[in-house]
N, C-alpha and C positions, 0 to 999 in steps of 0.2 A: 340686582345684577350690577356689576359692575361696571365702570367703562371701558377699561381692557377687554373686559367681558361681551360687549356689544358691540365690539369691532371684530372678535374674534369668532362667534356664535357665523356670523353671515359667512366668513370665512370657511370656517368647518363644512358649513351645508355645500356650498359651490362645489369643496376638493368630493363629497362625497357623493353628490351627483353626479358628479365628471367621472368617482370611478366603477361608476353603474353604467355607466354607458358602452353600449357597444361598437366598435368590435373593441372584443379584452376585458369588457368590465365587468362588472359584479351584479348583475341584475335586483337581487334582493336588496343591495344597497338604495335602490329607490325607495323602500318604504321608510326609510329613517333620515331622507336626504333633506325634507321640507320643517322638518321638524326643530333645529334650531332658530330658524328664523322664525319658528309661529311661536318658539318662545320671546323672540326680540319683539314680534308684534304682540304680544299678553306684556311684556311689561314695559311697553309705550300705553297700552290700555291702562293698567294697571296708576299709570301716575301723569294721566292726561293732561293734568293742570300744568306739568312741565314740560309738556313738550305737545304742540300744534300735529291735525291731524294728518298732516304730507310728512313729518317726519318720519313717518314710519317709509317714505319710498327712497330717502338718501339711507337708511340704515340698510334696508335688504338689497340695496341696489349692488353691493360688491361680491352678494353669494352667486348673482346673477350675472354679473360679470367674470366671474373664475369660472363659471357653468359652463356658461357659452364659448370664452376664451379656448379653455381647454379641452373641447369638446369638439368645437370646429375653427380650429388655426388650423390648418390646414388648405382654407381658402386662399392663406397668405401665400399660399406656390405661383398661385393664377396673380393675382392684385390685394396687395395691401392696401388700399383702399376697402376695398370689397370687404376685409375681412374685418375691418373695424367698425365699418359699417353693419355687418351682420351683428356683432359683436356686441356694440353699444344697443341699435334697435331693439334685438331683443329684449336684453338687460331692460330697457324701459319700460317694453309692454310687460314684463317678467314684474317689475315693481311696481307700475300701474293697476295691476290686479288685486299685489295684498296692499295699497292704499283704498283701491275701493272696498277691501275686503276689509280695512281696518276700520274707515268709515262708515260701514255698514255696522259692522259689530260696538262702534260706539256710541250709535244712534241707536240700536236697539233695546227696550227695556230691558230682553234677556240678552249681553251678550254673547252668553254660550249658542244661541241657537245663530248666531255669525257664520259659525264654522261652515253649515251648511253652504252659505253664500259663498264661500271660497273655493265649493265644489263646481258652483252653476260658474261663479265668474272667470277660473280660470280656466276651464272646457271652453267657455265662451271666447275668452282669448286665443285659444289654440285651433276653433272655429273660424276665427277671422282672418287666422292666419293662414287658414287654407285658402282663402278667398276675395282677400285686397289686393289691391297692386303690392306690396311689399311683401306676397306672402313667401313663407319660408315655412313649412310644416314639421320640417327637420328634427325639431327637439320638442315636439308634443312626447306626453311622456310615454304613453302607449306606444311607441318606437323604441323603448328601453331594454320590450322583452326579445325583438324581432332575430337577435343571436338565439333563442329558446324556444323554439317551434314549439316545444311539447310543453311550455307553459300557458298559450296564448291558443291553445285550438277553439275555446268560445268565443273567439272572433267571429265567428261564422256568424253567430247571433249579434254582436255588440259593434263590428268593428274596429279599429286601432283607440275609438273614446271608450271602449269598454275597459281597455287598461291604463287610461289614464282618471278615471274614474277609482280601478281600483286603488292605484295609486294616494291618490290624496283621500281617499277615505281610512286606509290604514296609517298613514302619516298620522289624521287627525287623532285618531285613535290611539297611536302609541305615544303623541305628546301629551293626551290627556290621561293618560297612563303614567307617565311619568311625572308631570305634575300633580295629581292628587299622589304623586306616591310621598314628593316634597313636601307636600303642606301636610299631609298627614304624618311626616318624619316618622316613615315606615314600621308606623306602629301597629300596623296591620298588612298584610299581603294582599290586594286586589285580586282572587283567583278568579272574579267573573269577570274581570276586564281582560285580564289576560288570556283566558280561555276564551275571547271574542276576538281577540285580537287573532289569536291563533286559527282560528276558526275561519276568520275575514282571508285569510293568507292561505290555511293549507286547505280549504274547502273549492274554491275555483283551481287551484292547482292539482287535486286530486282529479275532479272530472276533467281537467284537461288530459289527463295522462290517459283515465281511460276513453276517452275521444280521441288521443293521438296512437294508442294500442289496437282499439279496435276499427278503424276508419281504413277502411279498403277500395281499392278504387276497382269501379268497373275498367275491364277490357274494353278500348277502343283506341287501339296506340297509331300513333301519325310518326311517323320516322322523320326527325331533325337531326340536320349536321347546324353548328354554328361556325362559324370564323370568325377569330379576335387576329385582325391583321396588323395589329399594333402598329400604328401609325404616327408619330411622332406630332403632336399637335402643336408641338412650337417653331418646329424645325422643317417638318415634311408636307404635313395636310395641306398647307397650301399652295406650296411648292411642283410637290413632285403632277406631272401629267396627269387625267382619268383615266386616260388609258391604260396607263404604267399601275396604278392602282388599282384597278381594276383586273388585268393581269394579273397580281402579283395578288390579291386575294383569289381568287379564282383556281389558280395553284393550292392554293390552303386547302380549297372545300374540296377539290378532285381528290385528294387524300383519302379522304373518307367515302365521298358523296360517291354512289351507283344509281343502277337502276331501280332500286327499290326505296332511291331518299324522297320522300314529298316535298320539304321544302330546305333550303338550303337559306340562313340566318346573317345578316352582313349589318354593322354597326352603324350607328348614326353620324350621318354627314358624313362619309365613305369619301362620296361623290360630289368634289367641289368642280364649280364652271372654272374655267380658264382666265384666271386672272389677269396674266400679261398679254393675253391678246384680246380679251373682253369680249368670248366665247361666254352666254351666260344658258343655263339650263331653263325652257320655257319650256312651262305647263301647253302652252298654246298650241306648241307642234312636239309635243314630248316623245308621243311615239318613233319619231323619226330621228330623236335626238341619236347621236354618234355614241354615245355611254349606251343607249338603250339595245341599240343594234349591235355591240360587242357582245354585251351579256347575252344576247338569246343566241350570238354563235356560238358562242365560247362555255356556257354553260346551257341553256336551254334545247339546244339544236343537239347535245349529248346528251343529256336526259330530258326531255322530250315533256315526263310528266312533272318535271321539281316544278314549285313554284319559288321564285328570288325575293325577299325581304329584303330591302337595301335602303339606306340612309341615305342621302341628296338632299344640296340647297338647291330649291328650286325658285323663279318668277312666275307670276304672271303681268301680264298685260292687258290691260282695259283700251278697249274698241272706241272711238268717239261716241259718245253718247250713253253709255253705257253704265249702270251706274256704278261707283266707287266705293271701293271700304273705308271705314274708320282708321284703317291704318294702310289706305293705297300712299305712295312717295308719288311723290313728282319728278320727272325730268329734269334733269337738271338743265336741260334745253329750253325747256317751257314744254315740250309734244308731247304730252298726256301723262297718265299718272300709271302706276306698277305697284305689284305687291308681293314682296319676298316671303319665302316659308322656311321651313323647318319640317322635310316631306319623308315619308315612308313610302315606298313605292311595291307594289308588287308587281312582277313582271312572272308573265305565264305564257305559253304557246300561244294562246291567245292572241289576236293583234290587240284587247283593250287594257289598259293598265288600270291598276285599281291604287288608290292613291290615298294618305292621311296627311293633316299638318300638325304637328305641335301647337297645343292651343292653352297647356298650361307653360306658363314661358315665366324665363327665368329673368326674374327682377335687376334689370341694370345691362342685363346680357341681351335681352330677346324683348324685353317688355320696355317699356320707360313708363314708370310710377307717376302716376298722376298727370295725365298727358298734359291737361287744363294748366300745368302751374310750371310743371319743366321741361316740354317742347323745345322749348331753344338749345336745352341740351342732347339733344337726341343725338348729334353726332359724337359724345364722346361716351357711347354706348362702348362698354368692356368685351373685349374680342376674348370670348370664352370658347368657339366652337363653333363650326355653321357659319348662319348668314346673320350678320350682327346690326343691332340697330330694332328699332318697333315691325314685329313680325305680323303676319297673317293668321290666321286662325281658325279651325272649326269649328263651329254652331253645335253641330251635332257627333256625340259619340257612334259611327258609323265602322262595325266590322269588315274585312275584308270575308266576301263569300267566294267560298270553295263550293259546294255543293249545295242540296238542301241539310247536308248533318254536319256539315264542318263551317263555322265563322272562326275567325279569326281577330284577337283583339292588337293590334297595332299599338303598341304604347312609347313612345319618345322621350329615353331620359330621364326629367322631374316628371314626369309625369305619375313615374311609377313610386312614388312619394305621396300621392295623393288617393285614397283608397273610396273615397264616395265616383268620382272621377272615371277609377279601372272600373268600378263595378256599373258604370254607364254603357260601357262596353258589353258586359254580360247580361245586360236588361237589354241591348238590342242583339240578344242571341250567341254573342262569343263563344266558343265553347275550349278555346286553349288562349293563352297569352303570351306573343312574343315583346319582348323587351330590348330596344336598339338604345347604346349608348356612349357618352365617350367621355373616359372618366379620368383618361390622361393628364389632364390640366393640373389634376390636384397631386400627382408623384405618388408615389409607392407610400401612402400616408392611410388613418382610418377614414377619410374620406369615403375612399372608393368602396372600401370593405362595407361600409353604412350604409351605403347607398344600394350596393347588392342586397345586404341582408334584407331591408325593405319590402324584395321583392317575395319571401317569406310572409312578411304580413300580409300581401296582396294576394298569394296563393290563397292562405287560409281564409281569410274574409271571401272569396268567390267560390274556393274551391275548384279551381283550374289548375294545370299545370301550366306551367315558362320554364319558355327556352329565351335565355339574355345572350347577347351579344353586345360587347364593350369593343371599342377599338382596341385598349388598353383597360387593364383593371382587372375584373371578374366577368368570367362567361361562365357560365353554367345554363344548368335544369334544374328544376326547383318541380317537387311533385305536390300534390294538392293537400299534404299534410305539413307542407313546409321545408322538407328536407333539402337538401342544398348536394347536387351530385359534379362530380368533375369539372370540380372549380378550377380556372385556369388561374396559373401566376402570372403575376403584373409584370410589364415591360417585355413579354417575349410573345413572338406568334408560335397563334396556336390554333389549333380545328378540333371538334367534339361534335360525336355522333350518341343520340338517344333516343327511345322511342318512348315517347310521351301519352298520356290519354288525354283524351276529350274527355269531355264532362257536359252533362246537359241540367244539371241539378242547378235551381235559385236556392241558394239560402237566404237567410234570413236579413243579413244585413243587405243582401244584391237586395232585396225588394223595398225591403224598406231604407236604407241609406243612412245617415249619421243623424239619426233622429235620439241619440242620446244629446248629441252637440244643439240641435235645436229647443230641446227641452230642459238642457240648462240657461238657453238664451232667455226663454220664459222669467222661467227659475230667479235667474238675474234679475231682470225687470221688476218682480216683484218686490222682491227684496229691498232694492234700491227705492223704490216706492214707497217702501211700510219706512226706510232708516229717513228718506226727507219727509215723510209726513210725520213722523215722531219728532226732528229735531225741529220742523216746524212750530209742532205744537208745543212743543217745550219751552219753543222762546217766546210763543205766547204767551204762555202762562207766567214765564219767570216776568 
């Protein structure tokens, strides 16, 4: 290979991953995206005496950098910062897995049977990503299919690592395809490789079709209006009044809403406190809050039975003596300590409110990464949306109950990114899935559109229906096969009424959860164990 050739090879892979991704890409383009650079890593193998075993992470480090670049600039609307930082980080951990993948395959005595290690360690990266302070799940590849409902319905059993599983197994396979096709200078046609390959490919997509043809939902429909009140998040959200917000949504869901709507759907962080007069929204006496007592005139007092889904930053307040969270703030007075949220409220005829906080929080926005080491920066937390700054959190995946047959799962934003996470909800009973978010920030970009489709993976893997509401972006309904119904366009207000089913059924991945990610983590370990105890022994013996 040459050297133009190995500047070029990592290049290739990046633009082809970028145009497999969705929204707009080319999904199949995944199976051939990893594939140049696992020829850049064979022939670093190949001539190791020239070149040290990290070189192989400056070589792929640039397919990984046009991956991500091109996939999500679109952060760049919110902060340029943020999105170099996304940018680069990944790119790292992206090249940190084929050096240990290359490492492994050069310690081992066979290094064909490497390959495998590339399957456990980069699931295992995309594992971690679910669950560090820096996590970003975004570009796990099993997200690649989520524009393709009907490719991806054995999620049920695998969850979103079933496709990225499948991913790198057929990568491997058509680079080793291709290369025995070169060393053998096609003097013969490989028809059993390639008929595996095919196989690998049209065999999971065949049962998905008849899993997406034949998969019926029981009757049990809950009537949802949603409202996407489009709210200008740079200019209005924290601006204009609650009241006047409040209002002026309110208006949207009468559109549609009657007496026969259950629950009426209102976007995340809707409801900001009063910032110029430092009116702030407390958990403490919430019911009595002034935002609280409009909506049940204004909408609840008219329909009597809805219940209200509605986005708020909210506080609390800690009592002297009482103990504190991990992330209670202090006074800036010195008199006691507080803890901001990121809340979903449901408000019902009821005088009790039934309440969630965002507890998968967004890195740099809602969370600060590694509190131990950058603390001191916490005040230049990036104003994304909400209440900004180190948030509060839930312990537990806790539905909202409607009755003994209807729970409801509250999901906030990223959250609906994270599919071990949503399906905690349906293991404590959920049986439908509303989605609040605000997706404004990123502009009329594939941002938002990615973030919607998502919530297709997350039907499928539970088998729920969602009803989403975006301030701005995509609102829809998404049925428990994935399909995506009366998608709103971005930048304008809009109201949508559906009647959705409940679902009482666990599948396979609700029960059991992302235990393909944990048994690559195994997988890893191994591996890495047998490549230092070989090169150990090797240099004993030499």
């Amino acid at each position: 290979m040459g050297k133009r050739l190995m500047y070029l090879m990592p290049v290739i892979s990046g633009l082809i991953l970028a145009s497999a991704w969705p929204a707009g890409g080319f999904p199949p383009l995944l199976f051939i995206g990893l594939v140049p650079v696992l020829f850049v890593e064979d022939y670093l193998l190949q001539n190791r005496q020239k070149h040290s075993t990290f070189h192989v992470f400056f070589r792929v480090f640039p397919a990984f950098v046009v991956w991500n670049a091109l996939t999500t600039w679109w952060i760049y609307n919110s902060t340029l910062f943020g999105a170099v930082v996304a940018t680069l980080v990944n790119a790292i951990c992206m090249s940190l897995v084929f050096w240990l993948f290359h490492f492994t395959r050069r310690n081992l005595k066979n290094p064909d049977q490497g390959y495998l290690s590339l399957i456990f360690i980069w699931i295992s990266y995309e594992f971690l990503h679910h669950h560090w302070d820096l996590n970003w799940p975004w570009m796990s590849l099993g997200n690649g299919f989520s524009a393709w409902p009907s490719w991806m319905q054995w999620y049920e059993f695998t969850g979103m690592f079933g496709g990225s599983l499948w991913v790198l197994i057929v990568n491997i396979m058509i680079f080793k395809l291709i290369k025995g096709m070169m060393e053998e200078k096609l003097s013969r046609i490989p028809v059993r490789q390639m008929f595996g390959i095919a196989a690998m490919i049209l065999v999971p997509v065949t049962v998905s079709w008849i899993m997406y043809f034949s998969y019926a939902e029981k009757p049990a429909p809950v009537d949802v209006v949603v409202v996407q009140p489009n709210i200008d998040p740079y200019e209005e959200q924290y601006e204009l009044p609650a009241s006047e917000v409040i209002e002026n949504a309110s208006k949207l869901a009468e559109k549609l809403a009657d007496s026969l709507t259950n629950f009426i759907v209102f976007p995340e962080s809707m409801v900001q406190p009063n910032w110029s007069s430092g009116q702030m929204i407390w958990e403490n006496d919430i019911e009595t809050n002034p935002t609280i007592l409009q909506f049940r005139k204004r909408l609840v007092d008219k329909f009597p039975q809805v219940g209200l889904v509605v986005g708020y930053s909210t506080y609390r307040s800690y009592s002297e003596g009482e103990p504190i969270s991990a992330t209670a703030r202090e006074y800036s007075n010195g008199g006691g300590f507080y803890d901001a949220y990121n809340t979903a409220l449901l408000i019902r005829k009821t005088p009790d409110l039934q309440r969630t906080h965002k507890s998968k929080l967004t890195p740099g926005v809602e969370l600060m990464p590694f509190p131990w080491l950058l603390k001191p920066l916490g005040d230049f937390a990036l104003d994304l949306g909400g209440t900004v700054g180190q948030l509060g959190a839930d312990a537990e995946r806790t539905p909202y109950t409607i009755n003994d047959t209807l729970k409801i799962a509250p999901v906030i934003c990223y959250e609906s990114a994270y599919g071990e996470f949503v399906a905690g909800f349906v293991r404590n009973g959920a049986n439908m899935i509303f989605i609040i978010t605000n997706d404004g920030w990123w502009g009329n970009t594939a941002g938002h559109r990615q973030h919607m489709l998502f919530s297709s993976v997350r039907a499928i893997e539970t088998r729920r229906s969602i009803a989403r509401s975006a301030n701005t972006g995509t609102s829809c309904f998404v049925n428990q096969r994935g399909d995506v119904f009366q998608a709103t366009r971005y930048w304008e207000p809009a109201v949508i009424r559906q009647k959705i089913n409940a679902n009482n059924k666990i599948t396979f991945y609700v029960r059991y959860g992302d235990y393909i990610a944990r048994a690559s983590i195994f997988g890893m370990v191994i591996f890495l164990l047998i490549a230092i105890s070989q090169r150990l022994q090797r240099k004993k013996t030499i």
